[in-house]
N, C-alpha and C positions, 0 to 999 in steps of 0.2 A: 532378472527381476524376481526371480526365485526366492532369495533371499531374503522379502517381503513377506513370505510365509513364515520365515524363524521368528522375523519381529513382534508378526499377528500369536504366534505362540509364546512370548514374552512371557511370563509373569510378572504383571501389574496391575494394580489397581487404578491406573487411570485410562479414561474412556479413550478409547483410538481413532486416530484422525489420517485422512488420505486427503491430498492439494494437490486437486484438477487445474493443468494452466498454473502452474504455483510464481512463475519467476522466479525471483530471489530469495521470494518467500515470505512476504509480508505478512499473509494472513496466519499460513503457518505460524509465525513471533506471534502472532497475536492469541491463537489456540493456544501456544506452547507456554503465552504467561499467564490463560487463563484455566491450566490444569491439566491438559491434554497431552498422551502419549502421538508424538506425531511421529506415521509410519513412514510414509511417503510423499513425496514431491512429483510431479512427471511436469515438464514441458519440454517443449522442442530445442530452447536457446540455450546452446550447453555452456554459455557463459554464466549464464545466469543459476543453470544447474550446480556449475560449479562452487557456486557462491552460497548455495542451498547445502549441497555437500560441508562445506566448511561448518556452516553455522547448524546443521542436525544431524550429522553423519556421512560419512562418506559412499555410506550403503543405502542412505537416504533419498539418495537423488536419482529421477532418473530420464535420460534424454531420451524422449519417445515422442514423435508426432503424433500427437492423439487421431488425427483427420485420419491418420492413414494403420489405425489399430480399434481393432473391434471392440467394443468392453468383454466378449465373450470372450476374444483373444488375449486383451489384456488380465481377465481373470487366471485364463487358462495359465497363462504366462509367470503372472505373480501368485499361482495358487492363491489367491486371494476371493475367500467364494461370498459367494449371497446371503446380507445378512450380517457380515462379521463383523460390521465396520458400524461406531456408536456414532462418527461424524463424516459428511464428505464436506469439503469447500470447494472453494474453486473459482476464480473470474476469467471466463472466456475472453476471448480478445475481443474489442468491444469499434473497432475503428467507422464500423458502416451505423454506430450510433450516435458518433461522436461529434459534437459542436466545433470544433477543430476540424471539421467538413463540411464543407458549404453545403447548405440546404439542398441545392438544385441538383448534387453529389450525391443525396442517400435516397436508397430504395430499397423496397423490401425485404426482395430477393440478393441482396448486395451479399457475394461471397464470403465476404469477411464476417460478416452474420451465421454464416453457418455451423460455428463450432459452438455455438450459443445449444445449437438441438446438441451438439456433440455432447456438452455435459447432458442433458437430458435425457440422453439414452445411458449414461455410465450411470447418473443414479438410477434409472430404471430398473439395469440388469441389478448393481452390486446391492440396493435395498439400504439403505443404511439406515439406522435411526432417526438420525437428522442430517438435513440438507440446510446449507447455507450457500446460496449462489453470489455475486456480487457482480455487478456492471456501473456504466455509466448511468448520470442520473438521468441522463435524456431517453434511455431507453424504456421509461417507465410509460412514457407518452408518445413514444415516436410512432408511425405511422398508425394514426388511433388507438393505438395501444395493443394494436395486432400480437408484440409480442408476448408482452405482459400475460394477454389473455389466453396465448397456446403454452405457455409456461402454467400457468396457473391450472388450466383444463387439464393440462400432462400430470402432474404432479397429482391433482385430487384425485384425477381417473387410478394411478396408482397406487391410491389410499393410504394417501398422505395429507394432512390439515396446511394448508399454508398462506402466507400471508407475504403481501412485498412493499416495503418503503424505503421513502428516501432517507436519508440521515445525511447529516451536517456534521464533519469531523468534527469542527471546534466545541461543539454539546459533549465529548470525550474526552477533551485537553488536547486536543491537536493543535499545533499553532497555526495552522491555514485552512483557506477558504474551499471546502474541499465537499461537495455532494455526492454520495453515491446510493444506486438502486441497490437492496439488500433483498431477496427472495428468503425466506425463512419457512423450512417444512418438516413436519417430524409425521412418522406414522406411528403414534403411541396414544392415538386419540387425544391428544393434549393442546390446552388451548397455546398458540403463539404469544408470545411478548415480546416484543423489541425491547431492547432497555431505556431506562431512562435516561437523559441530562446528568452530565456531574457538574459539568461546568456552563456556565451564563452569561451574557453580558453584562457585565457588570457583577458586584458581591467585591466580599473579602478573599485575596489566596490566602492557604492556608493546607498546609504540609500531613495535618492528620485530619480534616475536616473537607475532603477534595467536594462533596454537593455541594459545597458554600462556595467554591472557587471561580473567580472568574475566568474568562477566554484568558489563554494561553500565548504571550506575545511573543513575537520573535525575541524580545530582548529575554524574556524568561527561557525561552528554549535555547538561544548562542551566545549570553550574556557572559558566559564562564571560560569558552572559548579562547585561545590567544588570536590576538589581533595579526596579520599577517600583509605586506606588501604583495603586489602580483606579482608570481613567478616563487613565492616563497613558501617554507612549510617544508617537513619531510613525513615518514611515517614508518613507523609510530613516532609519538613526539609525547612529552610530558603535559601535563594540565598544567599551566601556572595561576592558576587560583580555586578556591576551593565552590562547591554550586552553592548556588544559594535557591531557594524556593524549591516545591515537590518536583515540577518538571525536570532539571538537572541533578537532582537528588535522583531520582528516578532513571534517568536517562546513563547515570554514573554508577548506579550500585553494584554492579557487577564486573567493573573497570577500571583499571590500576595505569592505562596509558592511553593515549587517543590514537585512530586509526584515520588515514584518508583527511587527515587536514592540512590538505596542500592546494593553493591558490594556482589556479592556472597564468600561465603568461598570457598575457592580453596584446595583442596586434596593435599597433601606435594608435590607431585611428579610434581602436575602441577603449584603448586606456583616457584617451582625452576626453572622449564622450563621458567616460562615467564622470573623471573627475570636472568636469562642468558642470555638472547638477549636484544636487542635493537629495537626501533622504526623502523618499516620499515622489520625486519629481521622475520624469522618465524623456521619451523620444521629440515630444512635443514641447518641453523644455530648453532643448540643445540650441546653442550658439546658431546661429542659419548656417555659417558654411560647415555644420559639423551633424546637421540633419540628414540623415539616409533619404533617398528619393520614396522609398516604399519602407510599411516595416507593420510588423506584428504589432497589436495592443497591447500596451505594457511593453514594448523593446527598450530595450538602454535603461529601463525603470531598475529603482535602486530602492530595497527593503525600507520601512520604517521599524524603528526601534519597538514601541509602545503600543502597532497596530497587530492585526494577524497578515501572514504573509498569504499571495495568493497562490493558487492553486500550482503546485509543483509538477513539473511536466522532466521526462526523459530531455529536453533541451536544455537544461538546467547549465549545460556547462558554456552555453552561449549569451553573452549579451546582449542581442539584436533578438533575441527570441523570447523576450519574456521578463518580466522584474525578478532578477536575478543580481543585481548589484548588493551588494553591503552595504549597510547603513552609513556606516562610517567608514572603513579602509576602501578605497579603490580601487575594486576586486570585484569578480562574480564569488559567489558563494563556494566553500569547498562541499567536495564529496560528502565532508561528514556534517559539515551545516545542513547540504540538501534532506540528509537523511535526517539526523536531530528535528528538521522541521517535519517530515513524514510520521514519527516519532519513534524510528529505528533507535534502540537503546546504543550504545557504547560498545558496546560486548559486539553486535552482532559485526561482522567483520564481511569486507565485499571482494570478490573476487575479481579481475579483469583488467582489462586496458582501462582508464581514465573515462571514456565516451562509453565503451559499456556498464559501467558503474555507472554513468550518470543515468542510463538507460533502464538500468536494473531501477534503482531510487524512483525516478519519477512515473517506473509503469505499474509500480506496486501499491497493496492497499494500506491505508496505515495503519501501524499493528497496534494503535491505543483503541483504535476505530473497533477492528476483527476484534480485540480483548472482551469490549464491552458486547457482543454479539455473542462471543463465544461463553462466555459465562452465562449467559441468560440462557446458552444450549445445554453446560454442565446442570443448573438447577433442574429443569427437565429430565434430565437423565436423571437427576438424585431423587428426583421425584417417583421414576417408575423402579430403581433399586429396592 
């Protein structure tokens, strides 16, 4: 980790950024398009490290259980001292917040909760200008808001101004339905701003004019896409047609071939389920002898073209686990659809087996989301330059 010190000695003009808990690296993409020198990455899953590696460096990444590494250690480690650092990120693992846990399942003290203080102590030690944390949106209220309020108490005790909301991807052009808690703190005595809305329900799209744009449909984000049979796809493969609208404009600029658009084989039982229903329709829909006995909200559910997709989970490569079908080809979504909908650009490339790509995609933040936060963290900083 050493190495982390030559980076911090850089010479650059742009503010420098560490991602606590990084995975693949969403929020990093999102610093990274909105100006940021990003130094580091650390989490545990070296799949995912690997795929961080790829898309910021090789010297970028680094697999370290945080649980089980001190910040004083991990300073010592990365020479990386107090202070040095203009941004930390970060989303701790979030699973003892998560609505995808029954109720009667979450408690306070729930272990998987614990690496939530984990970051709280890395910014503690390292000091950075600004903090931006990110979790679930359930965590803003879960257990009376217990946590909210030992966050908030930590951070001001440290003398730091902060502030925490929820944000709605699709107000940033994301194409799904997607909530997350944002903690926001700087210690430069500076007031907080979230950003605003670019996008709305409803308005005109529009390529140089994105305030005026509406939500961002799936047909806008995979519209450009080739169409593929299940089982089909290689990669990289060619674009056969050119984007149309800012979303695929955007999501292409940097990219001359597609990555990860390949259609998984489907099991007989769940090819017949998709093609039984219709865009829009899901589990509840199915022929009766083609009904599962039990099954997730949304299972077997198949995109709409013209709505926003919901919220993208690490299961993304299953059927039975989620609206995950195609509008049209009878297929679950490829790798790179999942990711297009998160709104991973083109360019950013994934590392791993199939199921851990899918894993990487759906545990990540989306990087239009982290964009529009991390800019409103650059004006701050340009403000005390």
């Amino acid at each position: 980790m050493r190495i982390l010190r030559e980076r911090v000695k850089e010479k650059t003009p742009l503010p420098r950024v560490v991602d606590l808990f990084c995975g693949c690296g969403g929020m990093s993409w999102g610093a990274k398009r909105a100006g940021f020198n990003v130094l580091a990455g650390v989490d545990h899953d070296i799949a995912a490290i690997d795929t961080y590696r790829r898309n910021f460096g090789e010297d970028a990444g680094y697999a370290v259980d945080l649980d089980h590494l001190s910040p004083k250690n991990f300073g010592e480690y990365s020479n990386l001292e107090p202070e040095e650092l203009d941004l930390l990120i970060g989303g701790p693992p979030c699973q003892g917040f998560s609505k995808n846990v029954p109720r009667k399942f979450r408690y306070l003290e729930d272990s998987r909760n614990r690496l939530v203080r984990r970051f709280i102590e890395y910014a503690e030690y390292l000091r950075p200008r600004i903090i931006i944390m990110e979790n679930v949106a359930e965590m803003k209220k879960s257990f009376d808001g217990a946590y909210t309020d030992e966050i908030l108490e930590r951070f001001t005790r440290a003398g730091y101004t902060v502030k925490v909301r929820v944000l709605f991807a699709p107000d940033y052009g994301v194409p799904q339905r997607r909530r997350r808690a944002f903690f926001f703190a700087n210690r430069m005595d500076e007031k907080v701003i979230f950003p605003a809305a670019t996008h709305f329900n409803g308005g005109q799209d529009s390529l140089f004019a994105m305030n005026e744009s509406s939500y961002t449909t799936v047909r806008d984000a995979l519209g450009d896409l080739p169409s593929l049979n299940h089982g089909e796809g290689k990669s990289p493969m060619e674009y056969d047609k050119p984007p149309m609208g800012w979303f695929q404009t955007e999501m292409r600029r940097n990219s001359e071939i597609l990555y990860d658009h390949v259609a998984r084989k489907l099991a007989d039982t769940q090819f017949e389920r998709l093609a039984s229903i219709r865009a829009g329709q899901g589990a509840k829909d199915l022929p009766e002898h083609l009904k599962p006995k039990s099954h997730f909200s949304g299972a077997y559910g198949r995109l709409e073209w013209d709505d926003l997709a919901p919220t993208i989970t690490r299961w993304v490569f299953h059927p039975g686990s989620g609206r995950f079908g195609h509008p049209s080809d009878v297929r679950v979504i490829t790798i790179r659809e999942a990711a297009r909908l998160q709104s991973f650009s083109d360019d950013f490339i994934f590392r791993g087996t199939y199921i851990q790509k899918s894993h990487q995609v759906g545990n990540a933040v989306p990087p239009l989301m982290m964009q529009a936060i991390a800019t409103e963290a650059k004006k701050l900083l340009r403000r005390q330059d």
